[in-house]
KETORDREN-540955 format. One record per residue (C-alpha): x, y, z; residue in one letter. Coordinates in steps of 0.1 Angstrom, whole numbers, plus 2048, in hexadecimal, padded with zeros to 3 digits. Layout:
! KETORDREN-540955
XYZa/...
***
This chain:
! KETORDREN-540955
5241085BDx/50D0F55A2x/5100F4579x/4F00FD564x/4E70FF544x/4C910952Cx/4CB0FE509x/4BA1164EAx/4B20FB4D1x/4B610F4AEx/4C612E4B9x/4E313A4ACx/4F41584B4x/5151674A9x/5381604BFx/53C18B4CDx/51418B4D5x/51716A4E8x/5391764F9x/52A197504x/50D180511x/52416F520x/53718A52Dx/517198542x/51017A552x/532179560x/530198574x/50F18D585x/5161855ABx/51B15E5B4x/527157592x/54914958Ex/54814056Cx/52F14254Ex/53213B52Ax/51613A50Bx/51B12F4EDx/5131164D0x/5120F34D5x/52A0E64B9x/5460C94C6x/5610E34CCx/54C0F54E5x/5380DB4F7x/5610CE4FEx/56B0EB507x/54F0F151Dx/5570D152Ex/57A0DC534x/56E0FA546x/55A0E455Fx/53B0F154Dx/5270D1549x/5360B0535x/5120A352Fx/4FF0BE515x/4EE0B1502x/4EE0CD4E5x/4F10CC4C0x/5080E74A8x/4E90F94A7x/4E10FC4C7x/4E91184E1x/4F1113501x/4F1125520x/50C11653Cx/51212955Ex/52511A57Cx/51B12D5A0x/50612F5BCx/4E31215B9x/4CF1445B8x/4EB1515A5x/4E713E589x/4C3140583x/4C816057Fx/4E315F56Cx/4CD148552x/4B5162559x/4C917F54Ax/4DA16952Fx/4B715E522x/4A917F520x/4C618F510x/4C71774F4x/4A017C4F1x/4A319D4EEx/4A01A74C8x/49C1CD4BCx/4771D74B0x/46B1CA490x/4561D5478x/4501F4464x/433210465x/41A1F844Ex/4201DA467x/4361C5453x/4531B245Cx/4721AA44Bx/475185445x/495178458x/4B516C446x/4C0149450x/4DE146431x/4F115D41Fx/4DE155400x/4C216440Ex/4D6180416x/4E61873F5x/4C41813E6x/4B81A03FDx/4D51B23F8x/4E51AB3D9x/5031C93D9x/5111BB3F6x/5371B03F0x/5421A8416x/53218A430x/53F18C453x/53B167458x/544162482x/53213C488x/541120499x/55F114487x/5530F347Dx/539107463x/55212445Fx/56211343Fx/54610B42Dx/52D12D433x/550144422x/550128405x/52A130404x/533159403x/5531563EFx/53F1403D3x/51E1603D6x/53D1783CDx/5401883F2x/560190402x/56517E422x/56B18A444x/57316A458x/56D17047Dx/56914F484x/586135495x/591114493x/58E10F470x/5AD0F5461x/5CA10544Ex/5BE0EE432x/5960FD433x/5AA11E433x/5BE116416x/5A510B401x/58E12E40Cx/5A9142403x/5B11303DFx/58D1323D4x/58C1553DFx/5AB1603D1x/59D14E3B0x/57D1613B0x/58F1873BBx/5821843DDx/5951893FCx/59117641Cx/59B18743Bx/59A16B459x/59A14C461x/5A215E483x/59C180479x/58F198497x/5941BD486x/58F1CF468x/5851ED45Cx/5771F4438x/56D212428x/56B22144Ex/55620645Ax/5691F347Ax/5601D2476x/5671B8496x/57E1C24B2x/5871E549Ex/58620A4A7x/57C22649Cx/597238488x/59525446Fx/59525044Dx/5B3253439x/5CB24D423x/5E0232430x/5D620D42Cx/5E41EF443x/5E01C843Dx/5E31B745Dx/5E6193467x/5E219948Ex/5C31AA49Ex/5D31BD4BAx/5F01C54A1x/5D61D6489x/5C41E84A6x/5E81FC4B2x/5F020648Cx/5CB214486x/5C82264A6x/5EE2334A9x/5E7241485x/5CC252499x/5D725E4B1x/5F327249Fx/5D7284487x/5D726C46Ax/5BC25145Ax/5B823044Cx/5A922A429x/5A7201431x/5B31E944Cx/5B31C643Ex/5B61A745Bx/5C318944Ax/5C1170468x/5DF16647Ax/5E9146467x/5E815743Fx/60C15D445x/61113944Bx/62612542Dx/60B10D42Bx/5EC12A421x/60A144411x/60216041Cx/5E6164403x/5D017F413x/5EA19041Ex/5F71963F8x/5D619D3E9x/5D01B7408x/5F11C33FCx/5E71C73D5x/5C31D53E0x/5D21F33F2x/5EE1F53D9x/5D31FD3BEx/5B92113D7x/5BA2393CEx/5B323F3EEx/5D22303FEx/5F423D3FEx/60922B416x/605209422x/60E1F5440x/6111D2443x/6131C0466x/61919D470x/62C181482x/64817A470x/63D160451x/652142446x/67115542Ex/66214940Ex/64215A41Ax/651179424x/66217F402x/6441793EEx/633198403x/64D1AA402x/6561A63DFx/6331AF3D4x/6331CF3EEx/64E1DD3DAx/6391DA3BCx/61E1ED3CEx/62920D3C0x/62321E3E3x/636220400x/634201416x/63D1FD439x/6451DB448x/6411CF46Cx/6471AD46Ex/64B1AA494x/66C19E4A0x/67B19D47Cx/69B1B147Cx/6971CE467x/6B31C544Dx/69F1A5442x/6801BE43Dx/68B1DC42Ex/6971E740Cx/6881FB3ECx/6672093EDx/6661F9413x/670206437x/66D1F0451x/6611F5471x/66A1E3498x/6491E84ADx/6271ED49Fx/6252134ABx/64421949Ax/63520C476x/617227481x/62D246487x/64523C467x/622238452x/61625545Cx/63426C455x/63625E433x/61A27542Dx/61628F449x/62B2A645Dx/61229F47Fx/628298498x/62127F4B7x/61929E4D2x/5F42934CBx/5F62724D3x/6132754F3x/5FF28F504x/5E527D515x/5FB26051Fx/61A26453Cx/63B271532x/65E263531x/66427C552x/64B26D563x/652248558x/679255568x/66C260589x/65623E594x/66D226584x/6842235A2x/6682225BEx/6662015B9x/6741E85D6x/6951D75CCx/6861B75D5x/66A1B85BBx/67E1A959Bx/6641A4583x/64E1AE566x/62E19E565x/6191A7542x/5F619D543x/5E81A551Fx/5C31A650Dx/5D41A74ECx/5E818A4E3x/6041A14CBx/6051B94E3x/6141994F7x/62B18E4DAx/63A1B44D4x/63F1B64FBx/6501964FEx/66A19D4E1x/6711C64EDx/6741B450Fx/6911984FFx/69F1B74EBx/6A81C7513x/6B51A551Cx/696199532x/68B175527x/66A16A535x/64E15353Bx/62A153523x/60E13E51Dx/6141484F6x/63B14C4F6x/65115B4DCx/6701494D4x/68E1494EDx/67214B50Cx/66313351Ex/64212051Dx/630128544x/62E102554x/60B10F564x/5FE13054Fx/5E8137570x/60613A584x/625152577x/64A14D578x/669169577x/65F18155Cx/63E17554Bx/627184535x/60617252Bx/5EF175512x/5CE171524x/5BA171500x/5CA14E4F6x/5B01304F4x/5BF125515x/5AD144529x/58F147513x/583125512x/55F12851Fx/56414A528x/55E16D50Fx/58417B502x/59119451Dx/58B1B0505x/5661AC50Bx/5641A1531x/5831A8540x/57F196560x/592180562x/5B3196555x/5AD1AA570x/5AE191589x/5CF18557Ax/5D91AA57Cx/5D51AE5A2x/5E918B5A9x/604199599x/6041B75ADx/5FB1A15CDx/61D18F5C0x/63B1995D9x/6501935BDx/6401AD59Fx/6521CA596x/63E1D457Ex/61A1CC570x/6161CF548x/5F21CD53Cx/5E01E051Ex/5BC1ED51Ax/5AA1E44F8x/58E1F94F1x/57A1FD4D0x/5561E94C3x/5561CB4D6x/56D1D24F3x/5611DD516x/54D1FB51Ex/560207539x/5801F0536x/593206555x/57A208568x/5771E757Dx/59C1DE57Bx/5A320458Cx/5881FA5A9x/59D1D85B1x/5BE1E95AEx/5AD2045C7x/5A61EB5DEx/5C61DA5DCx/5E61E35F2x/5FB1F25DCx/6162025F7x/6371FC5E7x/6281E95CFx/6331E35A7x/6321FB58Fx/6111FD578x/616201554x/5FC1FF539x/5F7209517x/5D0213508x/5CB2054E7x/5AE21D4D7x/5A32404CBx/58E25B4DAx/5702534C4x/57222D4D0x/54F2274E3x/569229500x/57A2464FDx/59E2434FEx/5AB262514x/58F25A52Bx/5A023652Fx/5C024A538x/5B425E550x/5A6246565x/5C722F565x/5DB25256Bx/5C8259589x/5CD23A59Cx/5F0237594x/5F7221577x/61223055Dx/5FF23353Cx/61822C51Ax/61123C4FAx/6142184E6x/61C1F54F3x/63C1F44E9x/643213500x/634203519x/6471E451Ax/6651F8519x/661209538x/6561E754Bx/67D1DC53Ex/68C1FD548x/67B1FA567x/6871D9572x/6A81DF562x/6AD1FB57Bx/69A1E6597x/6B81CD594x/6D51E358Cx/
***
């Protein structure tokens, strides 16, 4: 095996082109790793800790191409990765001319002067500084970028909140506005129900559960995962809050998050009561009691803040959504094939709240376990490559992804984890989602299925997964089902479904 690289001097290119780049270079043959991206400090250190090459020499503005593999392999894997990012749609118009490329947003706004939001998604040493630049032009901010300071977010957020712009991000993978899915998002119908999110994944099950039981969403506001933190005070999160509370389009609103610091908690709530709408709350692991009260119902999992959202303004019931998953009946009849001496869940997750709401339904059925991200009362993994008793891990953490795209885009190396669990003697059951939507894999089932078919599964674990998406989703939702129905897998309506059958399960495997 050798390292190489190729460095573009000058070339930038957003983080979710770069990862799909990424992402297609992985799958060549002879490759065992692969990563492009920018050259900024964070990344060239990273790329060092992935065995990528410690020596770079590459600036912030450089991009860089680094691929570990056999020698013919990674020629052509430079090969692939230099043409894709050379590849550029045709220019020009009828008369021959050619539109002058944009290098800042003030050339942008200059071109386009109406336009109120900048998706910003650079390295997150610039990340800061180019939303000061669109908050100052009078843009709204969607902040895809990471690794910005909770001070650099604090001082965003202030100057935006000063000038009646929001800022959704640092951090912030999914959005939708005005029907446009922005990020890691999906394609949802419009409606009347608005939702202020502060986790990706989290925003991605409300907008598609709405969905799938017949209703729509007017807006779906990320905020980033650290607005709720005591330091930034939840200021996106209230001024998401007061924008649905004054849109005509919007009738009931949702808010999702980890739960904030109490001081926090009570400003949003305070000002959702205000809202002069209905307002349901999921703050994950909060018990209801602290949540609820006039004006506000509170909700335990994040398909149960979509079903109690959307009967606030609809009599559909959840047929539509439960017939193309498994039943309860048929969750009954497989739960017991499993051997007696297979004791454990093993959850292997894309989405990282989709590993936070598993965790705490699994503490709520007694089962404390293992994670690479754990929630409190469970245990941090010693070695997050190898799992221990019950353990659910969220392969989308930096840890996973360092050098490598997110598992929502190449889900390689979640698969692999995936079939060592099953491999595992000691697995009972195998918990794992599909993310689909803009962004996500094209065919997320179909590779994982092929492995799983080529993997002795003869009283093996249970499979259980849940599909995060919609039927207009590039990927097609109940074709996703299908294929993970036909080779066995038990497919759950929601996660929080799912992850209560993987307890169920090994409740009954050790009774």
């Amino acid at each position: 095996m050798k390292v190489v690289h190729s460095i573009f001097k000058n070339l930038y290119q957003d983080s979710v082109s770069l990862m799909q780049v990424s992402a297609s270079i992985m799958n060549l043959p002879g490759i065992e790793q692969a990563s492009v991206v920018m050259g900024s400090e964070t990344n060239l250190i990273q790329l060092k800790e992935a065995g990528l090459g410690g020596d770079i020499a590459a600036g912030p503005n450089d991009l860089i191409i680094a691929v570990k593999g056999e020698d013919e392999a990674c020629e052509n894997a430079l090969a692939l990765a230099k043409d894709k990012l050379n590849s550029k749609p045709k220019e020009g118009t009828e008369s021959g001319s050619k539109p002058v490329m944009l290098t800042s947003l003030s050339m942008a706004f200059e071109q386009k002067p109406e336009a109120n939001l900048a998706l910003i998604s650079v390295p997150g040493d610039y990340a800061a500084a180019e939303a000061i630049k669109a908050v100052e032009l009078g843009m709204h901010v969607m902040l895809f970028s990471d690794n910005v300071s909770l001070e650099q977010e604090k001082a965003i957020k202030t100057l935006a909140r000063q000038k009646n712009r929001l800022v959704m991000g640092p951090d912030c993978g999914t959005a939708i506005i005005n029907g446009i899915p922005l990020g890691f998002a999906n394609v949802v119908r419009r409606g009347n129900i608005g939702i202020v999110g502060a986790s990706g994944t989290g925003l991605q099950e409300v907008t598609c559960r709405i969905d799938q039981l017949g209703a729509g969403v007017s807006q779906a506001l990320g905020t980033g995962g650290h607005d709720l933190h005591e330091d930034i005070g939840g200021i996106s999160m209230l001024m998401g809050l007061q924008a649905l509370a004054a849109d005509d389009d919007t009738q009931v609103i949702v808010l999702i998050s980890k739960p904030p610091s109490r001081e926090v908690a009570e400003m949003i709530l305070t000002q959702a009561q205000k809202a002069g709408k209905p307002v349901v709350v999921n703050f994950l692991g909060a018990a209801p009691e602290s949540v609820a009260r006039s004006g506000i119902v509170a909700a335990s999992t994040l398909a149960e803040a979509a079903e109690i959202a959307v009967s606030l303004i609809t009599s559909v019931t959840q047929d539509r959504a439960q017939s193309l998953c498994c039943s309860e009946e048929e969750f009954l009849n497989r739960q017991t094939a499993t051997p007696s001496s297979r004791k454990y869940i093993r959850g292997v997750f894309a989405g990282g709240t989709f590993c936070y709401e598993s965790q705490l339904i699994c503490q709520h059925h007694g089962i404390i376990s293992h994670s690479n991200t754990p929630v409190k009362g469970n245990a941090s993994l010693e070695n997050i490559w190898q799992s221990e008793g019950h353990t659910l891990i969220d392969m989308g953490d930096d840890d996973f992804t360092r050098g490598r795209p997110h598992p929502m885009i190449d889900p390689t190396l979640r698969n692999q984890r995936v079939i060592a669990e099953i491999n595992d003697p000691q697995t009972a059951v195998v918990l794992f989602d599909l993310v689909l939507g803009y962004g996500a894999a094209q065919e997320p089932a179909e590779e994982l299925l092929r492995l799983i078919s080529e993997t002795n599964t003869a009283n093996g674990p249970l499979l259980i997964a849940h599909v995060c998406g919609t039927e207009a989703d590039p990927q097609k939702r109940s074709k996703q089902i299908e294929a993970l129905c036909r080779a066995g897998v038990l497919v759950a309506d929601c996660n929080a479904q799912a992850a209560r059958w993987a307890a169920s399960a090994v409740s009954v495997t050790q009774g």
